[in-house]
mmCIF file of the N, C-alpha and C atoms, coordinates in Angstrom:
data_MODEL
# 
_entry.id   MODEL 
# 
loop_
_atom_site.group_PDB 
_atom_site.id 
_atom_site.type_symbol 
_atom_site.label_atom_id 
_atom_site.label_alt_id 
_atom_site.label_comp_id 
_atom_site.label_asym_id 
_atom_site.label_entity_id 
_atom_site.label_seq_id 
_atom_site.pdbx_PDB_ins_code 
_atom_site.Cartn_x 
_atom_site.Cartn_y 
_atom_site.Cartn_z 
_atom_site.occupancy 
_atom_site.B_iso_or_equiv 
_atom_site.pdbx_formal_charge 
_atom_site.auth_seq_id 
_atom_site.auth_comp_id 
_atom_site.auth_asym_id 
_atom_site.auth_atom_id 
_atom_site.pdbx_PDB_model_num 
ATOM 1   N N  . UNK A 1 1  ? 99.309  140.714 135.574 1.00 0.00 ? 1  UNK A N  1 
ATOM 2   C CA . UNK A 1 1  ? 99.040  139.332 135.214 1.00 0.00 ? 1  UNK A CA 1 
ATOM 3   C C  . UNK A 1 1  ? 99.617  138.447 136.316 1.00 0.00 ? 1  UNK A C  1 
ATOM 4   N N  . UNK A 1 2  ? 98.424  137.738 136.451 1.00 0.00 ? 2  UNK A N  1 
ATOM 5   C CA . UNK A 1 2  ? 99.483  136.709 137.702 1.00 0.00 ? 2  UNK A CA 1 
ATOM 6   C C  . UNK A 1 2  ? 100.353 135.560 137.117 1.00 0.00 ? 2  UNK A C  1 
ATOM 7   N N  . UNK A 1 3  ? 100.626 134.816 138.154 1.00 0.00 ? 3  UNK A N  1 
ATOM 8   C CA . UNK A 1 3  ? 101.911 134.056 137.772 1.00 0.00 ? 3  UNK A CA 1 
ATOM 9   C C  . UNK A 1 3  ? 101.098 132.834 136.944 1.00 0.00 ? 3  UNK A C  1 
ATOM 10  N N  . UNK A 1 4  ? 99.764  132.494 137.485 1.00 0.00 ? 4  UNK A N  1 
ATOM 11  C CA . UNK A 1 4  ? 99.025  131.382 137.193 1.00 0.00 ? 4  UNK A CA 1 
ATOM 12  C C  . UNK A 1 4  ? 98.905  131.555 135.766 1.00 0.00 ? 4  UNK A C  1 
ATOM 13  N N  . UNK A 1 5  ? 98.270  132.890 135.578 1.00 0.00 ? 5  UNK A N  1 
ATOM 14  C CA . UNK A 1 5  ? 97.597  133.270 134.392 1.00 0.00 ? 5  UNK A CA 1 
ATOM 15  C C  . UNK A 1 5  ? 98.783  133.032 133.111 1.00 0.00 ? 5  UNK A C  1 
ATOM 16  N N  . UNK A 1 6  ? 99.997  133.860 133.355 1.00 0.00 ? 6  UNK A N  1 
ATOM 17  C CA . UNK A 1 6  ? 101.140 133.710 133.026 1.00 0.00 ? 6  UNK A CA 1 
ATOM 18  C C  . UNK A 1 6  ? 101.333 132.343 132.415 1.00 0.00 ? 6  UNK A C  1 
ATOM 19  N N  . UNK A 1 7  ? 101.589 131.527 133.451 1.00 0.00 ? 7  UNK A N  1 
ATOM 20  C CA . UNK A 1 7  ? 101.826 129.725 133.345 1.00 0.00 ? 7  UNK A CA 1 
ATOM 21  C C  . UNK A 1 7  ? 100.836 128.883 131.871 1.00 0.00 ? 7  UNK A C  1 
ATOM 22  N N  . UNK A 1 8  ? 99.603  130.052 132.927 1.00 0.00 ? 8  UNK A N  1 
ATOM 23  C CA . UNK A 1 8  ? 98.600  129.107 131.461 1.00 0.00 ? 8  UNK A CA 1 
ATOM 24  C C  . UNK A 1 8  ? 98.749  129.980 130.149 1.00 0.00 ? 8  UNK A C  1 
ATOM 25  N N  . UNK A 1 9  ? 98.938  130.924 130.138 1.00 0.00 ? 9  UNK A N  1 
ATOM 26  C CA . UNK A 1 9  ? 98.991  131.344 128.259 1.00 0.00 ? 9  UNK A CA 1 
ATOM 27  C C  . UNK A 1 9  ? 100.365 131.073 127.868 1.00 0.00 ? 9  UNK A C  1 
ATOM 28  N N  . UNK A 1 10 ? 101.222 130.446 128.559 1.00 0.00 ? 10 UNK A N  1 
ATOM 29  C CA . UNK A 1 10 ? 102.568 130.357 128.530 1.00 0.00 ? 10 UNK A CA 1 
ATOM 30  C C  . UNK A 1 10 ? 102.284 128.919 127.236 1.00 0.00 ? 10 UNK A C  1 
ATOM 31  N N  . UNK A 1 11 ? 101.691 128.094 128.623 1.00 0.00 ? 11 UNK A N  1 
ATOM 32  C CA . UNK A 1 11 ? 101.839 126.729 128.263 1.00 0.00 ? 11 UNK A CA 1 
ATOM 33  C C  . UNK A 1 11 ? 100.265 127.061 126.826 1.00 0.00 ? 11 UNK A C  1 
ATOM 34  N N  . UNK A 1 12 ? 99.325  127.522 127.013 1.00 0.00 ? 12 UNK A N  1 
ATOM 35  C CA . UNK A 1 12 ? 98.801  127.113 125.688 1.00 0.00 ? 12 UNK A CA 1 
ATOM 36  C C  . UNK A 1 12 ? 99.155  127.916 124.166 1.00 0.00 ? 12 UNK A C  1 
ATOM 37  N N  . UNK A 1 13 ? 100.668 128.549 124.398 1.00 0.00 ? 13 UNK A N  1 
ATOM 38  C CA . UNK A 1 13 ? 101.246 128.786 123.613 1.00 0.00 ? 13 UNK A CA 1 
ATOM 39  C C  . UNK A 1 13 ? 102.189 128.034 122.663 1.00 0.00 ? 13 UNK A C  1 
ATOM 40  N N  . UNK A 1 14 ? 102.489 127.151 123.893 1.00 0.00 ? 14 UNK A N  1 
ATOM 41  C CA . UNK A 1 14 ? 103.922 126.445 123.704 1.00 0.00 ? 14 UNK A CA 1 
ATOM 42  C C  . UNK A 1 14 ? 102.960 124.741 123.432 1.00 0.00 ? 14 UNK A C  1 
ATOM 43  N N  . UNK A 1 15 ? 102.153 124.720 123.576 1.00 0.00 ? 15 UNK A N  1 
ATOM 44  C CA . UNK A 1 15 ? 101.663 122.727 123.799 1.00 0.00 ? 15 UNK A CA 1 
ATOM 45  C C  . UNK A 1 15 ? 102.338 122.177 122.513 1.00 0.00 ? 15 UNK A C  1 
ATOM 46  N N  . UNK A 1 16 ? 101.953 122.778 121.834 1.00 0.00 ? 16 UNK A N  1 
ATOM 47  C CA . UNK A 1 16 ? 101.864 121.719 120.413 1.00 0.00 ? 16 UNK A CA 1 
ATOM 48  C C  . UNK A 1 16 ? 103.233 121.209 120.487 1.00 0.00 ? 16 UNK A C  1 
ATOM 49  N N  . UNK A 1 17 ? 104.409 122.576 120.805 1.00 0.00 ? 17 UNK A N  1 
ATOM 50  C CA . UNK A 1 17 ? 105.599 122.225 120.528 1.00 0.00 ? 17 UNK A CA 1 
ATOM 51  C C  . UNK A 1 17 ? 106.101 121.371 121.554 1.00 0.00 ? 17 UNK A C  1 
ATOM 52  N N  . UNK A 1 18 ? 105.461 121.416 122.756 1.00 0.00 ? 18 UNK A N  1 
ATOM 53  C CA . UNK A 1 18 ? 105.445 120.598 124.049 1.00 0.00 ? 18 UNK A CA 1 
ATOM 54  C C  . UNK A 1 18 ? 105.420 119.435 123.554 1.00 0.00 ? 18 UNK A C  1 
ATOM 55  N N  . UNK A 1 19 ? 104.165 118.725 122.980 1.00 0.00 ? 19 UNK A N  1 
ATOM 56  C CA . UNK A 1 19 ? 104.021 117.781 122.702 1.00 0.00 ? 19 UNK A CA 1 
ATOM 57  C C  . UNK A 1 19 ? 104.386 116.744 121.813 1.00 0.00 ? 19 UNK A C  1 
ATOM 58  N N  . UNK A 1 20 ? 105.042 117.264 120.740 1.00 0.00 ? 20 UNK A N  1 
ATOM 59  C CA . UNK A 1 20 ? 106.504 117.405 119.370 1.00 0.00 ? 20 UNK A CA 1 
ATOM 60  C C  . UNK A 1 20 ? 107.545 116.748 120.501 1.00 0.00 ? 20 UNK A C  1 
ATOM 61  N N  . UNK A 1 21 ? 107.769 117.462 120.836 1.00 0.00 ? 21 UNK A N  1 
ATOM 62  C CA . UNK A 1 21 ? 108.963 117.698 121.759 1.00 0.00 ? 21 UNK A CA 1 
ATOM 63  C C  . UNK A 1 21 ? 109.270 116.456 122.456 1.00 0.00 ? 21 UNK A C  1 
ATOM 64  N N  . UNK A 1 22 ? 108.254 116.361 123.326 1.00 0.00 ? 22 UNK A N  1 
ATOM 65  C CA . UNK A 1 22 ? 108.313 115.394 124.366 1.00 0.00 ? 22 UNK A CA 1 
ATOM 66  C C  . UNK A 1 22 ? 108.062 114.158 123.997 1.00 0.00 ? 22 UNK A C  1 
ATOM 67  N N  . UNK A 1 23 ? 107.559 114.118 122.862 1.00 0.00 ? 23 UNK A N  1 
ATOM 68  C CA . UNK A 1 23 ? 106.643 113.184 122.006 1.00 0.00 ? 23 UNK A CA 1 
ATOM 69  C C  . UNK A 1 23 ? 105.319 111.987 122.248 1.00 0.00 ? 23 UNK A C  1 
ATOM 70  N N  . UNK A 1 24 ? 104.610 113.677 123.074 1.00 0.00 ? 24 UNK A N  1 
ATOM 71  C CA . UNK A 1 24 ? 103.301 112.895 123.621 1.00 0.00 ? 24 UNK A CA 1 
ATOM 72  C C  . UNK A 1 24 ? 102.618 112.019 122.829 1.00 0.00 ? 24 UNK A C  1 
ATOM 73  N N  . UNK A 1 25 ? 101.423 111.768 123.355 1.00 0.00 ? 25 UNK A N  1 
ATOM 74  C CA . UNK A 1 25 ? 100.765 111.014 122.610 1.00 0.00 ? 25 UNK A CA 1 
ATOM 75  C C  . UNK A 1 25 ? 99.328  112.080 122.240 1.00 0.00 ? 25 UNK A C  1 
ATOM 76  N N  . UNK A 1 26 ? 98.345  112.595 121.553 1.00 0.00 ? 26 UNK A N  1 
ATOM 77  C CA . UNK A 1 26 ? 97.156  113.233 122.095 1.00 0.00 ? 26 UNK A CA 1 
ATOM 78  C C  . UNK A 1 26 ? 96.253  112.275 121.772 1.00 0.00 ? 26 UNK A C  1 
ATOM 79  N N  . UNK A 1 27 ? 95.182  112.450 122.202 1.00 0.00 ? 27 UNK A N  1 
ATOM 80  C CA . UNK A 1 27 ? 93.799  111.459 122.218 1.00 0.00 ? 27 UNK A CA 1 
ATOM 81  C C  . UNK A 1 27 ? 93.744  110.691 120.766 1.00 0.00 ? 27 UNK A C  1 
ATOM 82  N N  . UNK A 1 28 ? 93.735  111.923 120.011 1.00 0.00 ? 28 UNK A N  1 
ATOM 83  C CA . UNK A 1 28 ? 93.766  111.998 118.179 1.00 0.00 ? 28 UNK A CA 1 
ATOM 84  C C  . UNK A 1 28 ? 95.198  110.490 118.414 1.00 0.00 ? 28 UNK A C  1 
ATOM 85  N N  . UNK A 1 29 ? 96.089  110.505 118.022 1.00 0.00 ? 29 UNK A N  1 
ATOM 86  C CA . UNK A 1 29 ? 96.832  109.949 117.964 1.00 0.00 ? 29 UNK A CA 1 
ATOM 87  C C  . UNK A 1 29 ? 97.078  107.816 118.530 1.00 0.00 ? 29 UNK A C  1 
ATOM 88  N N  . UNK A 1 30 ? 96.336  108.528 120.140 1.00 0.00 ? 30 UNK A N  1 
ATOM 89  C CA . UNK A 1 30 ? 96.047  107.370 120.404 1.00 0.00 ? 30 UNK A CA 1 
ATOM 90  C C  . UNK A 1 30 ? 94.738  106.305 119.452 1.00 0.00 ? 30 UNK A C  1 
ATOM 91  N N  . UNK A 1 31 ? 93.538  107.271 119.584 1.00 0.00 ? 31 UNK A N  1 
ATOM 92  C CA . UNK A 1 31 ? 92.218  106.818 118.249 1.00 0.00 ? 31 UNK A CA 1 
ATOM 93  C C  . UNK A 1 31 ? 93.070  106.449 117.126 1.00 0.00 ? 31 UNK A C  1 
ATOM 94  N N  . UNK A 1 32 ? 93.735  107.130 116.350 1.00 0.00 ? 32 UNK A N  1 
ATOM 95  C CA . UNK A 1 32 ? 94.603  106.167 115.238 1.00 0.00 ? 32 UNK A CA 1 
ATOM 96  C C  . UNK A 1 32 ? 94.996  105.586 115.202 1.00 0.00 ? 32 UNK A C  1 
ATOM 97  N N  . UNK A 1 33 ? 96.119  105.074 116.315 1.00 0.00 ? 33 UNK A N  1 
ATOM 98  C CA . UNK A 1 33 ? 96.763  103.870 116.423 1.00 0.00 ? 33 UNK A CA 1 
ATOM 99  C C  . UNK A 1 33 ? 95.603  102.272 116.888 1.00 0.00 ? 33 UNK A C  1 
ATOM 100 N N  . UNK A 1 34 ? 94.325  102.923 117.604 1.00 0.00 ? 34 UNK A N  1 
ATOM 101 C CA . UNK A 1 34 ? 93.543  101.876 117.788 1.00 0.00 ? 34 UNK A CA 1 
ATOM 102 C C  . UNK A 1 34 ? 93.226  101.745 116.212 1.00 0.00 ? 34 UNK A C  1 
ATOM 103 N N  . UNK A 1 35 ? 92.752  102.162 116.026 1.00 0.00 ? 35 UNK A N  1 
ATOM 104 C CA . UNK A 1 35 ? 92.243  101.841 114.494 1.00 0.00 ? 35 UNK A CA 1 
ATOM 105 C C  . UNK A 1 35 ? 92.847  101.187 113.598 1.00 0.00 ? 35 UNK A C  1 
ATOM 106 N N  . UNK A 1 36 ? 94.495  101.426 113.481 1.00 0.00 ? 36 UNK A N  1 
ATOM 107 C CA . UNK A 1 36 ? 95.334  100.574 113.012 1.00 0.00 ? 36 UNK A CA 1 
ATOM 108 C C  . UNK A 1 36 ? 95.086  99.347  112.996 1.00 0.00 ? 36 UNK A C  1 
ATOM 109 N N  . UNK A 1 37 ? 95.428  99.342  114.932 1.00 0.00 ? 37 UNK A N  1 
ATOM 110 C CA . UNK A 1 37 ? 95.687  98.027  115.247 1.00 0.00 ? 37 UNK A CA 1 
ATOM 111 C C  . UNK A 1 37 ? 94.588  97.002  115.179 1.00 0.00 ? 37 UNK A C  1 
ATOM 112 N N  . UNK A 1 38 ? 93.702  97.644  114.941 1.00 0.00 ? 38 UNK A N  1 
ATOM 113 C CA . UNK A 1 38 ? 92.059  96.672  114.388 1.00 0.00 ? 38 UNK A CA 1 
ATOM 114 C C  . UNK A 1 38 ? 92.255  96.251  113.261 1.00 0.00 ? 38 UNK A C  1 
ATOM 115 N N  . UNK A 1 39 ? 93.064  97.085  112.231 1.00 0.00 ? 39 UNK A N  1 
ATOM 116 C CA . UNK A 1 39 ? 92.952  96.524  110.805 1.00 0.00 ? 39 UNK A CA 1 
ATOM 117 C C  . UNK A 1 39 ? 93.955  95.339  110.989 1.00 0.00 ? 39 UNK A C  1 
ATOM 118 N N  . UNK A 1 40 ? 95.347  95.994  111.283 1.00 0.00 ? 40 UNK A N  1 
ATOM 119 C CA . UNK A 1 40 ? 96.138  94.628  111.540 1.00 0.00 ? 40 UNK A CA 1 
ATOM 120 C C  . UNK A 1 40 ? 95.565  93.197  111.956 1.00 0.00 ? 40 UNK A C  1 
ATOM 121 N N  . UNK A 1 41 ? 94.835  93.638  112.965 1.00 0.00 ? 41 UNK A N  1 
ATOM 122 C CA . UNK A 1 41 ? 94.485  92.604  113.430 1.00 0.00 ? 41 UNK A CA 1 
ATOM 123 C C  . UNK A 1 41 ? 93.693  91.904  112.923 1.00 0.00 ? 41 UNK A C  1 
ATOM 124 N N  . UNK A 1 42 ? 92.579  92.247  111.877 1.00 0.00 ? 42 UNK A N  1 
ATOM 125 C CA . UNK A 1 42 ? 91.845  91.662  111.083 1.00 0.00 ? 42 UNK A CA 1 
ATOM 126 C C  . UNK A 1 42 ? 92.479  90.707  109.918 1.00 0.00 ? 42 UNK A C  1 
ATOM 127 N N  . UNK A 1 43 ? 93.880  91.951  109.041 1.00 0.00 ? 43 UNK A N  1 
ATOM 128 C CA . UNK A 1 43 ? 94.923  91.516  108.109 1.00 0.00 ? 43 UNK A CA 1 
ATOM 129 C C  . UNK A 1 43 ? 95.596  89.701  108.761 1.00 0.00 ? 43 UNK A C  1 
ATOM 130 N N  . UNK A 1 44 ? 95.753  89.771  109.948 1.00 0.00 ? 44 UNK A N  1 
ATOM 131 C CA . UNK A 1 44 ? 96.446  88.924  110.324 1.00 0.00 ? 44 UNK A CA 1 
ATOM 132 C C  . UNK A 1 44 ? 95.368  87.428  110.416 1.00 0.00 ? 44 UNK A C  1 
ATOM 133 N N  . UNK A 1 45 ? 94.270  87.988  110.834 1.00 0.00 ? 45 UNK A N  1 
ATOM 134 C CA . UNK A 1 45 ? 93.544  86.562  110.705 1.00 0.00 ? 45 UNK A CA 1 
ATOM 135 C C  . UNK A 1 45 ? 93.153  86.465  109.325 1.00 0.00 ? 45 UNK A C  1 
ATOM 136 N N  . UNK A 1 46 ? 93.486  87.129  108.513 1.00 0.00 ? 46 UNK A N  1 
ATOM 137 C CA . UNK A 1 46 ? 93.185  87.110  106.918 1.00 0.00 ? 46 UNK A CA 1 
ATOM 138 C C  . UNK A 1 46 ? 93.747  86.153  106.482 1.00 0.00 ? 46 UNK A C  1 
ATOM 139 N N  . UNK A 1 47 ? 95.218  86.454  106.690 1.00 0.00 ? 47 UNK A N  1 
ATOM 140 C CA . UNK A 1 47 ? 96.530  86.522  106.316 1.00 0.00 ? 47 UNK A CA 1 
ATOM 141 C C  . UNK A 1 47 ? 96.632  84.531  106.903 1.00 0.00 ? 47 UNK A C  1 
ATOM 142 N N  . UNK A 1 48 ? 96.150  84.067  108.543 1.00 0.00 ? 48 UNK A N  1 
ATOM 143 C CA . UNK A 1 48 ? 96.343  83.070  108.825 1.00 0.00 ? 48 UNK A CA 1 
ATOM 144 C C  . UNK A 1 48 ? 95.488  82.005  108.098 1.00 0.00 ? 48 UNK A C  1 
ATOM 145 N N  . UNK A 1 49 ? 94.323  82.617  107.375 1.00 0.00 ? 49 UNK A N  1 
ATOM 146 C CA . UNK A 1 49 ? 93.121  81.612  107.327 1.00 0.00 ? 49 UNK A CA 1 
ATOM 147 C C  . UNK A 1 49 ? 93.859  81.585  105.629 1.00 0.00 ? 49 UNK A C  1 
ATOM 148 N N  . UNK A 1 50 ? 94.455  82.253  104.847 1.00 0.00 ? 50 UNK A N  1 
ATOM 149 C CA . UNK A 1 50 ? 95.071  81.965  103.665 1.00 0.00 ? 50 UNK A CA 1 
ATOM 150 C C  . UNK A 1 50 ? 95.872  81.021  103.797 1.00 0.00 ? 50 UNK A C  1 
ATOM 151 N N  . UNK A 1 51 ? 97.063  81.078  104.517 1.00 0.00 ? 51 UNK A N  1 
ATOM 152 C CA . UNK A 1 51 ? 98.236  80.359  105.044 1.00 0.00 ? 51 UNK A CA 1 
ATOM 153 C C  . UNK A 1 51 ? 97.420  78.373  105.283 1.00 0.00 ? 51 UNK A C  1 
ATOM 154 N N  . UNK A 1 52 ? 96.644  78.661  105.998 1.00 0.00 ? 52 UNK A N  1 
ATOM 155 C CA . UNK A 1 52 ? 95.798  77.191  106.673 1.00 0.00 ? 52 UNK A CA 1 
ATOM 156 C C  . UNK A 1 52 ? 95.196  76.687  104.882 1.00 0.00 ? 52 UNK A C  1 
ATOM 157 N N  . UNK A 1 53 ? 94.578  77.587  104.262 1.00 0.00 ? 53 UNK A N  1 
ATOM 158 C CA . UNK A 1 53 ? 93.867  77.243  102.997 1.00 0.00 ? 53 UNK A CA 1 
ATOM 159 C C  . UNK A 1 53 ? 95.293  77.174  101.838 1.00 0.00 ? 53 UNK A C  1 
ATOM 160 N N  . UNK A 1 54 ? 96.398  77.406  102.010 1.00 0.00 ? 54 UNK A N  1 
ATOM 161 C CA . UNK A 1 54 ? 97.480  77.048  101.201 1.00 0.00 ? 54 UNK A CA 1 
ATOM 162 C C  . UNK A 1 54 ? 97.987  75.623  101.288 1.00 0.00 ? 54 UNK A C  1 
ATOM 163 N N  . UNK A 1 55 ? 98.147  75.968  102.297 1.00 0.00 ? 55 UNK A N  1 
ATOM 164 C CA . UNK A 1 55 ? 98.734  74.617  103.385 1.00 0.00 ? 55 UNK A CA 1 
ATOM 165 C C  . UNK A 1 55 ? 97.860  73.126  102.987 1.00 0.00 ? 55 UNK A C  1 
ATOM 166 N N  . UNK A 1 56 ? 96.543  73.277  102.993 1.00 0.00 ? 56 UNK A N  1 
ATOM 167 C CA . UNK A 1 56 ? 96.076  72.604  102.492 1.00 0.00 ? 56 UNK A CA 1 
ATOM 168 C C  . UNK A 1 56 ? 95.859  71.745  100.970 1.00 0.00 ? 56 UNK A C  1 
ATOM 169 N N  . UNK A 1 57 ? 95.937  73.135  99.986  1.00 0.00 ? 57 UNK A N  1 
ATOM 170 C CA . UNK A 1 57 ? 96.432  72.915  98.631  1.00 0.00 ? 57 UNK A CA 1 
ATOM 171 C C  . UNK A 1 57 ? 97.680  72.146  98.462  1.00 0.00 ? 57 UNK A C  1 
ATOM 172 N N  . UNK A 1 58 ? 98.391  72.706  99.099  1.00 0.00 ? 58 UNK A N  1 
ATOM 173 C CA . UNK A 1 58 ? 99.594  72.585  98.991  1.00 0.00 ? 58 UNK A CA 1 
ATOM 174 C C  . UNK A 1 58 ? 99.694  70.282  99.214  1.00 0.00 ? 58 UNK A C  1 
ATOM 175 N N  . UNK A 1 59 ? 99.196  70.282  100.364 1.00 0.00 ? 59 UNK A N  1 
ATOM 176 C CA . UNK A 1 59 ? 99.175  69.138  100.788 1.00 0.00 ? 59 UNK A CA 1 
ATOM 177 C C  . UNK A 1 59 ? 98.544  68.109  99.618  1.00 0.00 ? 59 UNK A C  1 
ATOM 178 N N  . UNK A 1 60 ? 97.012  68.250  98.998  1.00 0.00 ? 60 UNK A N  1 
ATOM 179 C CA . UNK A 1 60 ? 97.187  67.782  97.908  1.00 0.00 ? 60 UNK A CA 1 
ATOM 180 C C  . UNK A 1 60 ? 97.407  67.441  96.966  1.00 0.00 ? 60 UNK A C  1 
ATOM 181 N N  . UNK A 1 61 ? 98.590  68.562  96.661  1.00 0.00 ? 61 UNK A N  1 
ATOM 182 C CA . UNK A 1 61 ? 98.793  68.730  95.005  1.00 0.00 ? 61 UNK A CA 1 
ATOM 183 C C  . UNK A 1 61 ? 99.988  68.053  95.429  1.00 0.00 ? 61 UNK A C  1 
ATOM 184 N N  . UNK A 1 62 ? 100.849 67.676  96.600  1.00 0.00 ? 62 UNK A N  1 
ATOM 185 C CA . UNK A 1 62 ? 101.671 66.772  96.798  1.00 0.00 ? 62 UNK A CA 1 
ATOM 186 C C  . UNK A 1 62 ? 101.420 65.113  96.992  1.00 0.00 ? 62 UNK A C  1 
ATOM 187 N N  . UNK A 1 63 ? 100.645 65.207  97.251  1.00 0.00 ? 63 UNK A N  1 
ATOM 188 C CA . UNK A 1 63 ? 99.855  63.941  97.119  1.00 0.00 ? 63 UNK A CA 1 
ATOM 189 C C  . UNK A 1 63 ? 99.281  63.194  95.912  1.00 0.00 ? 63 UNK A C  1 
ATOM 190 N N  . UNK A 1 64 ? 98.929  64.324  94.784  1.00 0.00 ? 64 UNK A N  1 
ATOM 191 C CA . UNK A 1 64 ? 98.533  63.890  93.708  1.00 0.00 ? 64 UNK A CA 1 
ATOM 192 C C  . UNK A 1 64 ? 99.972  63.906  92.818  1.00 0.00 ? 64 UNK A C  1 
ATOM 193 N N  . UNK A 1 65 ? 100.919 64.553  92.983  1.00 0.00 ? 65 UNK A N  1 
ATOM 194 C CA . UNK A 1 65 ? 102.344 64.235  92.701  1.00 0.00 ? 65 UNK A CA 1 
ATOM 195 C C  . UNK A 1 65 ? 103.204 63.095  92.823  1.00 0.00 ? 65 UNK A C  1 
ATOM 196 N N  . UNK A 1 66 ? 103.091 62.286  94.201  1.00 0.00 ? 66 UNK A N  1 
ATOM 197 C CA . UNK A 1 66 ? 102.974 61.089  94.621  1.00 0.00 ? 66 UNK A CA 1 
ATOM 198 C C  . UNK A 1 66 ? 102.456 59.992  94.006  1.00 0.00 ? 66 UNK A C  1 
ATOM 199 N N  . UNK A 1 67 ? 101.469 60.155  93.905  1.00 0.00 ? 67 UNK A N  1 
ATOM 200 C CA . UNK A 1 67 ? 100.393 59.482  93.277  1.00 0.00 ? 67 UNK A CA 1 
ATOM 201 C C  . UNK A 1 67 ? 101.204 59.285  91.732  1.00 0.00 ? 67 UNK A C  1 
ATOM 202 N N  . UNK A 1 68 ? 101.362 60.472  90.895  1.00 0.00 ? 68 UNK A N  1 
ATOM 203 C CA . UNK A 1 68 ? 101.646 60.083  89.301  1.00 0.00 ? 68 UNK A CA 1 
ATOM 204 C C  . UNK A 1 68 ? 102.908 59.628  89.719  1.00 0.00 ? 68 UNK A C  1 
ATOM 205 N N  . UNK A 1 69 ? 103.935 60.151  90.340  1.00 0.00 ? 69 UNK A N  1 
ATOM 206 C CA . UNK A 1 69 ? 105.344 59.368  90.457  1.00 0.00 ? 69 UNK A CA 1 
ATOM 207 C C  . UNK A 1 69 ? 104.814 57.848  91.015  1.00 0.00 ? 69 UNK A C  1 
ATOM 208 N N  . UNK A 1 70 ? 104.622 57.369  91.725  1.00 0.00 ? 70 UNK A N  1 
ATOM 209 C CA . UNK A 1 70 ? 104.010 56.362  91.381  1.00 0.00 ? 70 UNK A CA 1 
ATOM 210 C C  . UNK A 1 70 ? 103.355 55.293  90.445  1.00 0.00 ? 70 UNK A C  1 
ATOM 211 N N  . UNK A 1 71 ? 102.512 56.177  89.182  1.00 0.00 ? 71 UNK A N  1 
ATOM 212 C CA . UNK A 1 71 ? 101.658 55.490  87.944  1.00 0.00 ? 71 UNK A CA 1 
ATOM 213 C C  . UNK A 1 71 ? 103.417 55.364  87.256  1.00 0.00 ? 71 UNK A C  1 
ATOM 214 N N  . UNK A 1 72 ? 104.230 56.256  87.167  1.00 0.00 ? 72 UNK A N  1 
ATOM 215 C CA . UNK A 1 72 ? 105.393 56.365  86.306  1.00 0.00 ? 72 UNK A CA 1 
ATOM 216 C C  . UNK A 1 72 ? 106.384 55.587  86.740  1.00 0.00 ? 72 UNK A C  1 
ATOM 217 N N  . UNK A 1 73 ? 106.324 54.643  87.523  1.00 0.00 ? 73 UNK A N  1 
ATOM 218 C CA . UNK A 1 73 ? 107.380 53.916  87.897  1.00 0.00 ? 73 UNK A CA 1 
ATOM 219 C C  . UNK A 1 73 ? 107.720 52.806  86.966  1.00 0.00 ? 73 UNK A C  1 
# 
């Protein structure tokens, strides 16, 4: 067996733990984390366009609060 041959059944013996180890990344891994970060990223403009539509509530129902402290004076 040569040394090459050696090297390579060595290493496609050992990868997985190689990669554990070292704490690669594999393709698989990277594709998941994109995918994540799409949802996040969707969550977050979810998440902002609620915040803007609160914000807004929020602003009237203080205003109409105003308003009766006012009639109650």
């Amino acid at each position: 067996m040569s040394m090459e041959n050696y090297l390579n059944a060595y290493l496609d013996r050992r990868m997985k733990d190689m990669i554990d180890e070292w704490q690669i990344a594999t393709t698989s891994d990277i594709r998941d984390l994109s995918q994540r970060y799409h949802k996040v990223l969707k969550e977050v403009d979810n998440l902002k366009s609620f915040e803007r539509e609160s914000k807004d509530r929020m602003d009237r129902m203080e205003e109409r609060i105003r308003a009766i402290r006012e009639m109650t004076k």
